[in-house]
PDB file of the backbone (N, CA, C, O) and the ligand in Angstrom, with CONECT records:
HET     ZN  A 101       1
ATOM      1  N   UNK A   1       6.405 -33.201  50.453  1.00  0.00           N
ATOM      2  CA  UNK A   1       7.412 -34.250  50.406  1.00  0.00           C
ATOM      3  C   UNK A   1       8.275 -34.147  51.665  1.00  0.00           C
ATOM      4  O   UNK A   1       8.566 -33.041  52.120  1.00  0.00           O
ATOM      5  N   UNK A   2       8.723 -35.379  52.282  1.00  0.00           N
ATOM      6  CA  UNK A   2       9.516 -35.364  53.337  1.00  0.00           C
ATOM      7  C   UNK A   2      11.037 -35.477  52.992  1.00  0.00           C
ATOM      8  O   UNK A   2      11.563 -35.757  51.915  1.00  0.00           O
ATOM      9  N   UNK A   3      11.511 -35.227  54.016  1.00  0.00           N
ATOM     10  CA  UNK A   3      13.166 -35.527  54.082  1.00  0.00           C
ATOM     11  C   UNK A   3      13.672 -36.713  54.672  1.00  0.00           C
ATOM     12  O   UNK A   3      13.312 -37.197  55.746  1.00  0.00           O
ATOM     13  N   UNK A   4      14.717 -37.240  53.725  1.00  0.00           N
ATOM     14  CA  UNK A   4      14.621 -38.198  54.993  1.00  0.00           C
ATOM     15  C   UNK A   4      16.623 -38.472  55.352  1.00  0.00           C
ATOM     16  O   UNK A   4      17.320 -39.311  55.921  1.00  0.00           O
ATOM     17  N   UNK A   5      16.807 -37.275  54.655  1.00  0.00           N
ATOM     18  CA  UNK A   5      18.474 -37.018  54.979  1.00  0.00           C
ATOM     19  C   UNK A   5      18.896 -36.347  55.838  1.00  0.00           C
ATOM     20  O   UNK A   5      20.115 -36.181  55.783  1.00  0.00           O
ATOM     21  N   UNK A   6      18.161 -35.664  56.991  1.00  0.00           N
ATOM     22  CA  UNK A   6      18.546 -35.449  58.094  1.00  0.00           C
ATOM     23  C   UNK A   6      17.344 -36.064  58.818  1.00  0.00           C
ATOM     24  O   UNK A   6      16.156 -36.020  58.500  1.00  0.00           O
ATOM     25  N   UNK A   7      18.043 -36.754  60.058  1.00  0.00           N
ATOM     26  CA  UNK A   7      16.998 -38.114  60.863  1.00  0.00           C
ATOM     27  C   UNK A   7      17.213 -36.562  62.728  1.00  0.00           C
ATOM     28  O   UNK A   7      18.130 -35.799  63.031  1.00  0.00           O
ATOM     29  N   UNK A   8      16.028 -36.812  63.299  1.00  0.00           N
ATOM     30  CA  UNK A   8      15.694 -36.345  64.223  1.00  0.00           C
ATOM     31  C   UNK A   8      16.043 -37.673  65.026  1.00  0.00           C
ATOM     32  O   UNK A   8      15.664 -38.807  64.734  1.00  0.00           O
ATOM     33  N   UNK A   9      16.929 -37.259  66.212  1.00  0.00           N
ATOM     34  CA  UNK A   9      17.718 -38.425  67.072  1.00  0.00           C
ATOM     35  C   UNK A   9      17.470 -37.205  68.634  1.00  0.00           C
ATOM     36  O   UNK A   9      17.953 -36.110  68.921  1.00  0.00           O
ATOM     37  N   UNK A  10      16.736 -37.892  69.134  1.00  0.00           N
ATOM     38  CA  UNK A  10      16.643 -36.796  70.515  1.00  0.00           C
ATOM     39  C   UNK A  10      16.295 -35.316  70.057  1.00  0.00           C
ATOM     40  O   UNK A  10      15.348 -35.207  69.278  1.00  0.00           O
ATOM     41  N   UNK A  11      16.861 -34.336  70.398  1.00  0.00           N
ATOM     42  CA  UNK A  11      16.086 -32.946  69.987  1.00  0.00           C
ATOM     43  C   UNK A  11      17.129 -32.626  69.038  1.00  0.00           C
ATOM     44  O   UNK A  11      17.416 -31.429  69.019  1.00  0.00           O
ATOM     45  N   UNK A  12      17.701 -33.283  68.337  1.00  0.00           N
ATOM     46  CA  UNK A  12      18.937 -32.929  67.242  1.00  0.00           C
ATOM     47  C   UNK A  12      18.701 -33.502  65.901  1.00  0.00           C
ATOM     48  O   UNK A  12      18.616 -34.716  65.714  1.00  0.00           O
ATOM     49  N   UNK A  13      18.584 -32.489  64.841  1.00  0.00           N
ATOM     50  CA  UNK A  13      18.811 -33.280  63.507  1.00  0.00           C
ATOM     51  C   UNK A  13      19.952 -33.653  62.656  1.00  0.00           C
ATOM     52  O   UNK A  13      20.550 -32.837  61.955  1.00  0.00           O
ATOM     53  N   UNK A  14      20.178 -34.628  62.716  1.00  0.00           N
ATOM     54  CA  UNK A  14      21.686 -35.422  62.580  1.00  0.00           C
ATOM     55  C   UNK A  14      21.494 -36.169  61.050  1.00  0.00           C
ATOM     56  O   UNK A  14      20.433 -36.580  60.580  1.00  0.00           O
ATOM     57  N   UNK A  15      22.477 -36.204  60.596  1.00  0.00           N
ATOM     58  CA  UNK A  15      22.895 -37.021  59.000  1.00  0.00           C
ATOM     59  C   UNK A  15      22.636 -38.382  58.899  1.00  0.00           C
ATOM     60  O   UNK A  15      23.368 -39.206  59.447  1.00  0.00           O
ATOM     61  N   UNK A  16      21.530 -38.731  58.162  1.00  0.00           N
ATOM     62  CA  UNK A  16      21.021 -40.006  57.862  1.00  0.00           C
ATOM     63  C   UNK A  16      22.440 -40.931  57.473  1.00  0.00           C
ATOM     64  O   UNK A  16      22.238 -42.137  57.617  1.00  0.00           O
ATOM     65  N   UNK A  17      23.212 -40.736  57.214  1.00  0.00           N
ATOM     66  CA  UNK A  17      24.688 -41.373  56.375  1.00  0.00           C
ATOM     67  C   UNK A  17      25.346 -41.446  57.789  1.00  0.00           C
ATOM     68  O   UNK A  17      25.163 -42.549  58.303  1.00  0.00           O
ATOM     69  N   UNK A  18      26.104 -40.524  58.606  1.00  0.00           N
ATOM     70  CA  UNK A  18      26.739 -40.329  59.280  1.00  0.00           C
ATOM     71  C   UNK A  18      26.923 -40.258  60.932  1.00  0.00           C
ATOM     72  O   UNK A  18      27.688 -40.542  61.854  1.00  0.00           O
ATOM     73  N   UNK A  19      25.678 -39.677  60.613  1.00  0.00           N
ATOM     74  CA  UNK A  19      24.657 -39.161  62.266  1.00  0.00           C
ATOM     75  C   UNK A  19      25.467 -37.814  62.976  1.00  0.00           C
ATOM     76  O   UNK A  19      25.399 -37.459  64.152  1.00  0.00           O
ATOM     77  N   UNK A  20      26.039 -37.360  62.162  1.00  0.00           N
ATOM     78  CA  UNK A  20      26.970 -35.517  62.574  1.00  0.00           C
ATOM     79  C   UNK A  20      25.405 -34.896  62.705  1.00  0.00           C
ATOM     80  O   UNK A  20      24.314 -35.269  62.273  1.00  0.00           O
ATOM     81  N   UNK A  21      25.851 -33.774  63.513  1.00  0.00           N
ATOM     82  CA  UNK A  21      24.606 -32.755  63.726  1.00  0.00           C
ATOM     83  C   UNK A  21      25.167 -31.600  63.147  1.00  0.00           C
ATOM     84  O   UNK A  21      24.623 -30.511  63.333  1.00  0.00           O
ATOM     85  N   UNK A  22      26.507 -31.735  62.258  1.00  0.00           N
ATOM     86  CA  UNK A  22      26.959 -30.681  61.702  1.00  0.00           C
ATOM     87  C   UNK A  22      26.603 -30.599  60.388  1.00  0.00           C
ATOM     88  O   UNK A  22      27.088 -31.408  59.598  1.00  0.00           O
ATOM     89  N   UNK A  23      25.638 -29.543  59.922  1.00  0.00           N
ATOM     90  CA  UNK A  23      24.961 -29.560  58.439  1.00  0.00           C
ATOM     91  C   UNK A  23      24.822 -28.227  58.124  1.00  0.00           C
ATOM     92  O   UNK A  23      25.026 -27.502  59.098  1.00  0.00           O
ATOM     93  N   UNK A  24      24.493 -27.536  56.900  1.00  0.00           N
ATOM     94  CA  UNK A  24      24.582 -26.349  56.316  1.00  0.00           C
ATOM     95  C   UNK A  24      22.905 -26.394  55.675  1.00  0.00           C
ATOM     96  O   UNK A  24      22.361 -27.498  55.672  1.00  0.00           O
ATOM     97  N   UNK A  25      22.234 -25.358  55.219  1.00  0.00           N
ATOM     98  CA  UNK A  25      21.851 -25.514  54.249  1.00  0.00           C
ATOM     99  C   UNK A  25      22.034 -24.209  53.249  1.00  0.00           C
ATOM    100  O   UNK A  25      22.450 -23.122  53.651  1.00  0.00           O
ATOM    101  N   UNK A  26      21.749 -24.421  52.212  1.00  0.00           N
ATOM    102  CA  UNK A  26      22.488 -23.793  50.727  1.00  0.00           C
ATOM    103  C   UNK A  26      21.423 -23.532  49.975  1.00  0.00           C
ATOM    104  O   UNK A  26      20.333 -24.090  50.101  1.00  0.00           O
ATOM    105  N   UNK A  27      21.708 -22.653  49.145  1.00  0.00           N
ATOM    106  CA  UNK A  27      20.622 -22.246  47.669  1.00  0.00           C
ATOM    107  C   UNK A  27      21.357 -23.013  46.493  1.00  0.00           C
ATOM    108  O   UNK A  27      22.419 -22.486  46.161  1.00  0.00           O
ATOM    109  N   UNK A  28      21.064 -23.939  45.931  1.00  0.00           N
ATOM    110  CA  UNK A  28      21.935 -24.063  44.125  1.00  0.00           C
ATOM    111  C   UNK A  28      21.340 -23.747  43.062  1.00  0.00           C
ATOM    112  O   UNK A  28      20.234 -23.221  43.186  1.00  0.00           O
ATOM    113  N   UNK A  29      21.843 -23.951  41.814  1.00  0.00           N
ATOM    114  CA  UNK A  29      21.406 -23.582  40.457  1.00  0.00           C
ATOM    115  C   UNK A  29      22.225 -24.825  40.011  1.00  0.00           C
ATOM    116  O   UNK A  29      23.431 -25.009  40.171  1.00  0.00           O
ATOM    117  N   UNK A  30      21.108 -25.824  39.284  1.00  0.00           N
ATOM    118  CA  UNK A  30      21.843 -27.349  38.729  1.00  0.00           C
ATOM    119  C   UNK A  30      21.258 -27.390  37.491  1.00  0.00           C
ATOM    120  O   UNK A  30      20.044 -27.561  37.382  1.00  0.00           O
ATOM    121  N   UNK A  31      22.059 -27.240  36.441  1.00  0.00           N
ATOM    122  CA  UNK A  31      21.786 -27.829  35.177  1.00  0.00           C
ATOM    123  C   UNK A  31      21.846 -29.193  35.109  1.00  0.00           C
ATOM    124  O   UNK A  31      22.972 -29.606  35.391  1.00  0.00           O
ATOM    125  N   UNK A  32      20.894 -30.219  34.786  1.00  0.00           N
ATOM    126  CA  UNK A  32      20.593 -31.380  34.540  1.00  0.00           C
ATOM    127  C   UNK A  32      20.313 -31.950  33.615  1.00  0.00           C
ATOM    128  O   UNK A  32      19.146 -31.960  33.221  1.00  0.00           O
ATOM    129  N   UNK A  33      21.483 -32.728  32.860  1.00  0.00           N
ATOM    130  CA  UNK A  33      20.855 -33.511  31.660  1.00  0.00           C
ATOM    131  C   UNK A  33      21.170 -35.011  32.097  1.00  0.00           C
ATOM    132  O   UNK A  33      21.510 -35.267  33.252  1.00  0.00           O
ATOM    133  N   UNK A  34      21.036 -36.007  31.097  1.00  0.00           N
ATOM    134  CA  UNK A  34      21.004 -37.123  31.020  1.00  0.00           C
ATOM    135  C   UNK A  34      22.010 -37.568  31.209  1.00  0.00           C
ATOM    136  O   UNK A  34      22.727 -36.638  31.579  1.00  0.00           O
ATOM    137  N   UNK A  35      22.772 -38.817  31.181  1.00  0.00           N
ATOM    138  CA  UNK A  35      23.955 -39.067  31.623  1.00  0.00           C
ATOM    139  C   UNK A  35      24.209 -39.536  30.225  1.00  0.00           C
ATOM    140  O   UNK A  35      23.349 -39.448  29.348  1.00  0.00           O
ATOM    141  N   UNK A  36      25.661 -40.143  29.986  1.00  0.00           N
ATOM    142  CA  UNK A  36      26.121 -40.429  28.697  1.00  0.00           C
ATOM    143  C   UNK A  36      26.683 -38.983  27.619  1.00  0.00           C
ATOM    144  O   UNK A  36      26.321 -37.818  27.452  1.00  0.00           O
ATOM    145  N   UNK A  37      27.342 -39.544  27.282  1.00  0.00           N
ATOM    146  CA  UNK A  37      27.834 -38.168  25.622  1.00  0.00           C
ATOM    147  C   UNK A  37      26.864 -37.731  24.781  1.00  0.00           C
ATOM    148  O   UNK A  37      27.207 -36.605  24.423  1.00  0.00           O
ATOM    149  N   UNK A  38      26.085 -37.957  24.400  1.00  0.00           N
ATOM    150  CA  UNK A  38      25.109 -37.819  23.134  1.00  0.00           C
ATOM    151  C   UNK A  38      24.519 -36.334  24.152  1.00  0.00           C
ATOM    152  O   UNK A  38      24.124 -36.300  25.317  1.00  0.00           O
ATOM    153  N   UNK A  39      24.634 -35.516  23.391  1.00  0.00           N
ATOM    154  CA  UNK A  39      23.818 -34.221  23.674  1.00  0.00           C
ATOM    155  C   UNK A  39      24.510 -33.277  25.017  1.00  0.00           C
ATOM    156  O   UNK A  39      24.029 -32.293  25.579  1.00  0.00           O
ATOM    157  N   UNK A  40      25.801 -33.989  25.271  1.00  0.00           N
ATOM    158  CA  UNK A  40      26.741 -33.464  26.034  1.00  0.00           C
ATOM    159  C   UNK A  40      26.503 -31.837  26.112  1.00  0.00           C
ATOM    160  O   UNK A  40      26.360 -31.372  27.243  1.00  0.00           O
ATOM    161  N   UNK A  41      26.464 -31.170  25.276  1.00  0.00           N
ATOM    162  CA  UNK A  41      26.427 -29.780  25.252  1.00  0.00           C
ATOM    163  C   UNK A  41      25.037 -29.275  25.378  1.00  0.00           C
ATOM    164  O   UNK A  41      24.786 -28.125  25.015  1.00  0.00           O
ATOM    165  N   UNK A  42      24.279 -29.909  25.779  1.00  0.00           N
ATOM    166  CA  UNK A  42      23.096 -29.232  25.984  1.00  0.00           C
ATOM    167  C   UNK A  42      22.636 -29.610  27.258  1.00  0.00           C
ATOM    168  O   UNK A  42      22.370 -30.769  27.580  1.00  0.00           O
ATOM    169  N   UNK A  43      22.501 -28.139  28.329  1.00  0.00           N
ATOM    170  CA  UNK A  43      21.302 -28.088  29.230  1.00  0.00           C
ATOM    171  C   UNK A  43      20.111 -28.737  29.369  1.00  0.00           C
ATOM    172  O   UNK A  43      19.318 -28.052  28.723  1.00  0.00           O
ATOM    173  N   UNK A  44      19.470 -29.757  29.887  1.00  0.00           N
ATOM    174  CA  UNK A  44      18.215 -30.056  29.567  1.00  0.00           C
ATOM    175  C   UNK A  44      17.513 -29.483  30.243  1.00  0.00           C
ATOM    176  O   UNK A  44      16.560 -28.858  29.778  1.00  0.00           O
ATOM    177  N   UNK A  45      17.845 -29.545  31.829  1.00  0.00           N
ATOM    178  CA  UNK A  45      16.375 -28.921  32.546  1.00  0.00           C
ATOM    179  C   UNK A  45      17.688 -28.156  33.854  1.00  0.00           C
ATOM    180  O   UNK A  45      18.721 -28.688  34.260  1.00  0.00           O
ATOM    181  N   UNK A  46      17.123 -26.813  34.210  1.00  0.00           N
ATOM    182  CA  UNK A  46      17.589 -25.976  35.594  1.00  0.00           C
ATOM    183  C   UNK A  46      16.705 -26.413  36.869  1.00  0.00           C
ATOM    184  O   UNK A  46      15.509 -26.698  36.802  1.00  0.00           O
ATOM    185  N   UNK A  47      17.486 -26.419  38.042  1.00  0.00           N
ATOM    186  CA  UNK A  47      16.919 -26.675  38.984  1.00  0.00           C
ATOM    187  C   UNK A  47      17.199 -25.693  39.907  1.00  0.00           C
ATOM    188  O   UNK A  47      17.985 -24.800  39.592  1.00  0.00           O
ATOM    189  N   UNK A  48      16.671 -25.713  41.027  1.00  0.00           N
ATOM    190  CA  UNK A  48      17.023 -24.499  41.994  1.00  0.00           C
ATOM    191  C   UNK A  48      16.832 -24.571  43.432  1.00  0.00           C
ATOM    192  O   UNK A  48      16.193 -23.800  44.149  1.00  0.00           O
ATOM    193  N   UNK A  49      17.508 -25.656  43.757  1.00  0.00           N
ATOM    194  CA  UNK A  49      16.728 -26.364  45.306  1.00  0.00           C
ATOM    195  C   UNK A  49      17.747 -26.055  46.072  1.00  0.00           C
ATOM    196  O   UNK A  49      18.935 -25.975  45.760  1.00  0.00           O
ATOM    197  N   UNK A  50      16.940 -25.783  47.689  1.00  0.00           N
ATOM    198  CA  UNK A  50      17.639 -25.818  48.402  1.00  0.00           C
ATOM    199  C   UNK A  50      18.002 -26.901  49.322  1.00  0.00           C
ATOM    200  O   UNK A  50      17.200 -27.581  49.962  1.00  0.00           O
ATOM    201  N   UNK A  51      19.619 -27.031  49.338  1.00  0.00           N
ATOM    202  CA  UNK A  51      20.381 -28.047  49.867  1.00  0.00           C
ATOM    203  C   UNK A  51      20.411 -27.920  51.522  1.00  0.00           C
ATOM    204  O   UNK A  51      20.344 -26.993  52.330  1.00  0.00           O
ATOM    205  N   UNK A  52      20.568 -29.563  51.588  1.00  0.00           N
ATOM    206  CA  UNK A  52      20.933 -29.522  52.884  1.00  0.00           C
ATOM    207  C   UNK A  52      22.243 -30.655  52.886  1.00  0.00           C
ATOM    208  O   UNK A  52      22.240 -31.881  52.774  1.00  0.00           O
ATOM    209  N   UNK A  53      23.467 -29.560  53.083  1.00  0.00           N
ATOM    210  CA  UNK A  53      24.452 -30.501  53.715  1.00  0.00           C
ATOM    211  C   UNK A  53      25.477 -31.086  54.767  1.00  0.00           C
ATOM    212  O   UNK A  53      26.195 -30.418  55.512  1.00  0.00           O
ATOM    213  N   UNK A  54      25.407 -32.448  54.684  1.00  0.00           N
ATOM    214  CA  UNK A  54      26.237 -32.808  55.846  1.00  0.00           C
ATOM    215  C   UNK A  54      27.547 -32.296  56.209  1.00  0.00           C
ATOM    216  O   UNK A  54      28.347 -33.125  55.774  1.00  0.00           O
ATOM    217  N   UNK A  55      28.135 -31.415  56.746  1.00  0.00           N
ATOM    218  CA  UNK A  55      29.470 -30.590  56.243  1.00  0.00           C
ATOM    219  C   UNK A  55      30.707 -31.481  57.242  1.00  0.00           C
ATOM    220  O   UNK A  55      31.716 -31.084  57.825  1.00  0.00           O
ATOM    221  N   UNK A  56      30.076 -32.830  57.106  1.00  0.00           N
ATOM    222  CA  UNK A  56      31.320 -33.588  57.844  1.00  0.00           C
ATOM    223  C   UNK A  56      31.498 -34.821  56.726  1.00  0.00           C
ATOM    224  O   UNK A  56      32.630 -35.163  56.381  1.00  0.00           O
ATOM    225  N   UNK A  57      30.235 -35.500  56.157  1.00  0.00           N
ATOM    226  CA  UNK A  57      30.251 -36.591  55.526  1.00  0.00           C
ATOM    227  C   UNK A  57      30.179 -35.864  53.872  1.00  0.00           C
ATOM    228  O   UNK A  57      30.696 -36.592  53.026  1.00  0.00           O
ATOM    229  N   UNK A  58      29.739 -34.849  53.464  1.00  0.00           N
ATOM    230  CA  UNK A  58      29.382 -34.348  52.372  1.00  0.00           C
ATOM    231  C   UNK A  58      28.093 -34.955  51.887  1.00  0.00           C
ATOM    232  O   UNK A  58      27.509 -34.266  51.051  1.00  0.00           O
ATOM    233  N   UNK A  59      27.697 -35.733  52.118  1.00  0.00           N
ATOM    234  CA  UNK A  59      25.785 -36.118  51.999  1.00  0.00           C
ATOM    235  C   UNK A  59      25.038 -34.853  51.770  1.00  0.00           C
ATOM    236  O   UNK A  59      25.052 -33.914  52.567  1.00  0.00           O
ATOM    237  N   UNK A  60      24.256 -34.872  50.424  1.00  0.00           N
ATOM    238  CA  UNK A  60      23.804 -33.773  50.436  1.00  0.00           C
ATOM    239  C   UNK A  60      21.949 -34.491  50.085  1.00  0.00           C
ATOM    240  O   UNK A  60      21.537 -35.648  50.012  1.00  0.00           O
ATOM    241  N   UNK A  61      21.341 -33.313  49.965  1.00  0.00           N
ATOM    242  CA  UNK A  61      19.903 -33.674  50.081  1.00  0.00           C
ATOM    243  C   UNK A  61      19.277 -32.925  49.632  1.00  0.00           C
ATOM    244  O   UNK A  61      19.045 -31.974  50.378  1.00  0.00           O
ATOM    245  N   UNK A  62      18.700 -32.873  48.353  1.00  0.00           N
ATOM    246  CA  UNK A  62      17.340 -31.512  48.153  1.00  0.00           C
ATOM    247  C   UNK A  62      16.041 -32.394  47.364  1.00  0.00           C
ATOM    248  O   UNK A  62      15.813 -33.581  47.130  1.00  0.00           O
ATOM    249  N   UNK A  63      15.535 -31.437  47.178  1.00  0.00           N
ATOM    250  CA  UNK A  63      14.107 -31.381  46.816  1.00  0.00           C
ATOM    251  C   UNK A  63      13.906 -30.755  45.883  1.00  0.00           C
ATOM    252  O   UNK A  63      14.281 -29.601  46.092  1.00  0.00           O
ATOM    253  N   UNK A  64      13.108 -31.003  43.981  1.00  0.00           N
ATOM    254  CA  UNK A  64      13.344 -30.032  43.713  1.00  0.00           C
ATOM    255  C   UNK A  64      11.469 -29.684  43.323  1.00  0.00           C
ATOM    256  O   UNK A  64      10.767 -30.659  43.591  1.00  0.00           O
ATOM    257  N   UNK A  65      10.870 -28.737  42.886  1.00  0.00           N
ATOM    258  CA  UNK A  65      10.076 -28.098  43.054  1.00  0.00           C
ATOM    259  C   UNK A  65       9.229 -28.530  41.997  1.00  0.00           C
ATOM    260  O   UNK A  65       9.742 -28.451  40.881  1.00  0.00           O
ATOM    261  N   UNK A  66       7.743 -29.087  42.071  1.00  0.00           N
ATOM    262  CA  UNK A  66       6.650 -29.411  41.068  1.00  0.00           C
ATOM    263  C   UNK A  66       7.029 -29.177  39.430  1.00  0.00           C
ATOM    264  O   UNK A  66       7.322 -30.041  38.604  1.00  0.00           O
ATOM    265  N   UNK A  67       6.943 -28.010  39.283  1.00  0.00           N
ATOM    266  CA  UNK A  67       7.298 -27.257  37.661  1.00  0.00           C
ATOM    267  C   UNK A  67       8.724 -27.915  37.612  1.00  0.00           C
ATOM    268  O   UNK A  67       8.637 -28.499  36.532  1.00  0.00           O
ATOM    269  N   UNK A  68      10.102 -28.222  38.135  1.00  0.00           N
ATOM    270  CA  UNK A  68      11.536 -28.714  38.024  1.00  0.00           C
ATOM    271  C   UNK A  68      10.816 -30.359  37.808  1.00  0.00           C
ATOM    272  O   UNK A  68      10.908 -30.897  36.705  1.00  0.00           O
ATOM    273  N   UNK A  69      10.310 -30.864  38.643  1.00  0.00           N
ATOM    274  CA  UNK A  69       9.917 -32.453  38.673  1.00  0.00           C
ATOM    275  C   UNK A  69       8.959 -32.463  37.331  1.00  0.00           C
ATOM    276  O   UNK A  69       9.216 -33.344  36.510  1.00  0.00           O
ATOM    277  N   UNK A  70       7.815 -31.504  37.023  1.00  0.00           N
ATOM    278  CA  UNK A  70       7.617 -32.475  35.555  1.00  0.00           C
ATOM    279  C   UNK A  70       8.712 -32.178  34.242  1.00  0.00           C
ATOM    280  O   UNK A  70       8.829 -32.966  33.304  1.00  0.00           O
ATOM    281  N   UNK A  71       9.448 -30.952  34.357  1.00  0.00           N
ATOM    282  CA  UNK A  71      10.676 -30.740  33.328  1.00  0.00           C
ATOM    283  C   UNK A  71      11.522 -32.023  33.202  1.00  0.00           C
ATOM    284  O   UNK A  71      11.871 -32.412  32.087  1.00  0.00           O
ATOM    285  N   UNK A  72      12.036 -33.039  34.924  1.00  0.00           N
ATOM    286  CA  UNK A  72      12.630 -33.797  34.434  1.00  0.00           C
ATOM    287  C   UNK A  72      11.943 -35.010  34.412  1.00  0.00           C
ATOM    288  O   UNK A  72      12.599 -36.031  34.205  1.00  0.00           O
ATOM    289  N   UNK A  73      10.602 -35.090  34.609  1.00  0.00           N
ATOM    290  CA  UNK A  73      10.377 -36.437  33.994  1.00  0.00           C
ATOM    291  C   UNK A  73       9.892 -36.463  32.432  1.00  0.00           C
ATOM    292  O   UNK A  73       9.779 -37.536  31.839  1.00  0.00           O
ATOM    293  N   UNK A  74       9.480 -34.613  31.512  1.00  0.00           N
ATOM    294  CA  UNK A  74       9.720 -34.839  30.458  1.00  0.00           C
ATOM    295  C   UNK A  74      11.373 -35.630  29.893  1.00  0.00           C
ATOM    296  O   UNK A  74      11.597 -36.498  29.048  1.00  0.00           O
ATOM    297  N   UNK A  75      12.165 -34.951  30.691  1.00  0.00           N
ATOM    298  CA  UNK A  75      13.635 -35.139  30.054  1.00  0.00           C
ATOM    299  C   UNK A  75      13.542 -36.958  29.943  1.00  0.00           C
ATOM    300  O   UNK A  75      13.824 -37.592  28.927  1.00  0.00           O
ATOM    301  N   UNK A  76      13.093 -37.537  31.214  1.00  0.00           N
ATOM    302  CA  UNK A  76      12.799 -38.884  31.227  1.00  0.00           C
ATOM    303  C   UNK A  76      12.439 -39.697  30.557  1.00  0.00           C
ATOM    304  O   UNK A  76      12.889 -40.807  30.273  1.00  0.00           O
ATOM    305  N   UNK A  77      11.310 -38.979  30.176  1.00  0.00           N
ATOM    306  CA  UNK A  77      10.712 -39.744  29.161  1.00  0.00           C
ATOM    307  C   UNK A  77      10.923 -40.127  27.867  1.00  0.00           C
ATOM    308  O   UNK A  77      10.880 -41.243  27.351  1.00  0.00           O
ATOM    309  N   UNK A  78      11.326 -38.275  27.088  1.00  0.00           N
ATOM    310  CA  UNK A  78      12.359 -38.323  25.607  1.00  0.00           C
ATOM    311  C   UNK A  78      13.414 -39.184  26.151  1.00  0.00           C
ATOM    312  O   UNK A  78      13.428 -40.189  25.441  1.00  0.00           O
ATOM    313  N   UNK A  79      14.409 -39.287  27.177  1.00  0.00           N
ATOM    314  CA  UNK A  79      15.350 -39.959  26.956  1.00  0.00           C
ATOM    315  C   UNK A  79      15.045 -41.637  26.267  1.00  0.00           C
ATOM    316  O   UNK A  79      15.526 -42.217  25.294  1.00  0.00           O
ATOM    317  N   UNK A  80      13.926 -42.072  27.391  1.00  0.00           N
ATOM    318  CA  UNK A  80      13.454 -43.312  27.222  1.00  0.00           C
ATOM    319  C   UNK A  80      12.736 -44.107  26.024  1.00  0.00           C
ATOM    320  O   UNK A  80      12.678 -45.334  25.941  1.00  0.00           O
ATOM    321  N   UNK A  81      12.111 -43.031  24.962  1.00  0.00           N
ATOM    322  CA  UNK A  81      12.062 -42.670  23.819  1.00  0.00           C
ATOM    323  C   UNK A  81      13.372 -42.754  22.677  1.00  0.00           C
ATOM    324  O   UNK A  81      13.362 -43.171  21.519  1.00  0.00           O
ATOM    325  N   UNK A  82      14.380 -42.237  23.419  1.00  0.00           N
ATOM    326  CA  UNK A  82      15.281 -42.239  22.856  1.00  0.00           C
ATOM    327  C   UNK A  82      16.275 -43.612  22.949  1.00  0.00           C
ATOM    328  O   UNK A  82      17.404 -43.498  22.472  1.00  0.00           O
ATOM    329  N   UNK A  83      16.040 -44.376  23.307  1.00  0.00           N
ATOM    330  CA  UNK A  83      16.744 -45.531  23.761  1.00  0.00           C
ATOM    331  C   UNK A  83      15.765 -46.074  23.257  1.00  0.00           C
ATOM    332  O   UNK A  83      15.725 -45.557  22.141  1.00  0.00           O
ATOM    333  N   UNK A  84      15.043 -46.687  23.316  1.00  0.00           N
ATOM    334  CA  UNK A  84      14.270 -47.548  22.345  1.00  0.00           C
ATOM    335  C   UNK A  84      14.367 -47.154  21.148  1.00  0.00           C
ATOM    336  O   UNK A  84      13.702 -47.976  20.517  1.00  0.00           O
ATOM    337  N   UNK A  85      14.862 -46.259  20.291  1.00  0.00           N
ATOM    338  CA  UNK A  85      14.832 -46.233  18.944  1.00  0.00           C
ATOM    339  C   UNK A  85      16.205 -46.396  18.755  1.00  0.00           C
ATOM    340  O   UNK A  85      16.602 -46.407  17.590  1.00  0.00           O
ATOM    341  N   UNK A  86      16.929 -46.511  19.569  1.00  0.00           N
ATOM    342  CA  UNK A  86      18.383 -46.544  19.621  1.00  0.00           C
ATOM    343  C   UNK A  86      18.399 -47.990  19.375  1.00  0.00           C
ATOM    344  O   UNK A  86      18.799 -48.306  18.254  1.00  0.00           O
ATOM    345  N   UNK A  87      17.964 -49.197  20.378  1.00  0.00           N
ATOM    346  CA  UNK A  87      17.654 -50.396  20.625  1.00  0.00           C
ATOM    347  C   UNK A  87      17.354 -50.986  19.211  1.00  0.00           C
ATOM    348  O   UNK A  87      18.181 -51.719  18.670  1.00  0.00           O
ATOM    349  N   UNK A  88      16.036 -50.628  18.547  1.00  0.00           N
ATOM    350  CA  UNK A  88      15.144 -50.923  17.488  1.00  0.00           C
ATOM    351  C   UNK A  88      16.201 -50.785  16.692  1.00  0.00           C
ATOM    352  O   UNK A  88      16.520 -51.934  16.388  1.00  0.00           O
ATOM    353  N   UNK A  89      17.151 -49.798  16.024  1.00  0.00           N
ATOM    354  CA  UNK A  89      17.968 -49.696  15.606  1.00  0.00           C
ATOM    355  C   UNK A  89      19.437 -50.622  15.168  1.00  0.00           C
ATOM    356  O   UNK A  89      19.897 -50.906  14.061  1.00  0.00           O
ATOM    357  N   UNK A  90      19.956 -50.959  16.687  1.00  0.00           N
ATOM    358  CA  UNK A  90      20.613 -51.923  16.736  1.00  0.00           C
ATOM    359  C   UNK A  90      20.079 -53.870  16.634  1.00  0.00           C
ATOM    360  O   UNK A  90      20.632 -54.909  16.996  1.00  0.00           O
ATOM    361  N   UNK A  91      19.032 -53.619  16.092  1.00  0.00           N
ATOM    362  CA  UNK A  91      18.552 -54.959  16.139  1.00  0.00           C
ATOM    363  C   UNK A  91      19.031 -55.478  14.940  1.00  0.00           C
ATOM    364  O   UNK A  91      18.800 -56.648  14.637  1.00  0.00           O
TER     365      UNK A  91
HETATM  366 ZN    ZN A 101      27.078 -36.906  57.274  1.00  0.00          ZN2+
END
């Protein structure tokens, strides 16, 4: 997979948002669930990518890793599952 949040401009890689050549990159740990209240207290899926950020614009950028990408397109999917019975429901 490519990047496409830092852009190569002459021999410098500069901030797709901003165009600073001032950037960091970082290790994180991201717990990821769904958006909305319902299940608020629960973790769905950990991630562990490393960031790249713009340390002028705050633009940040990662990638996260095969085994993280099908965890959240399970999460995706139950969610989407879950909204249609929600839907069906309210009919
Ligand atoms: Zn920037």
């Amino acid at each position: 997979m490519t990047a496409s949040f830092l852009v190569l401009r002459g021999s410098q890689m500069q901030c797709g948002s901003c165009g600073s050549g001032n950037h960091g990159h970082f290790i994180a740990e991201m717990g990821i669930r769904s958006p909305g209240l319902e299940d608020i207290d629960k973790l769905t899926a950990w991630v562990f990518p490393r960031l790249n950020v713009c340390l002028d614009c705050g633009s940040v950028e990662f990638v996260v890793s095969k085994e993280e990408l099908l965890e959240l397109r399970r999460l995706a999917k139950r969610d989407t599952a879950k909204s249609t019975i929600t839907d069906e429901r309210n009919l």
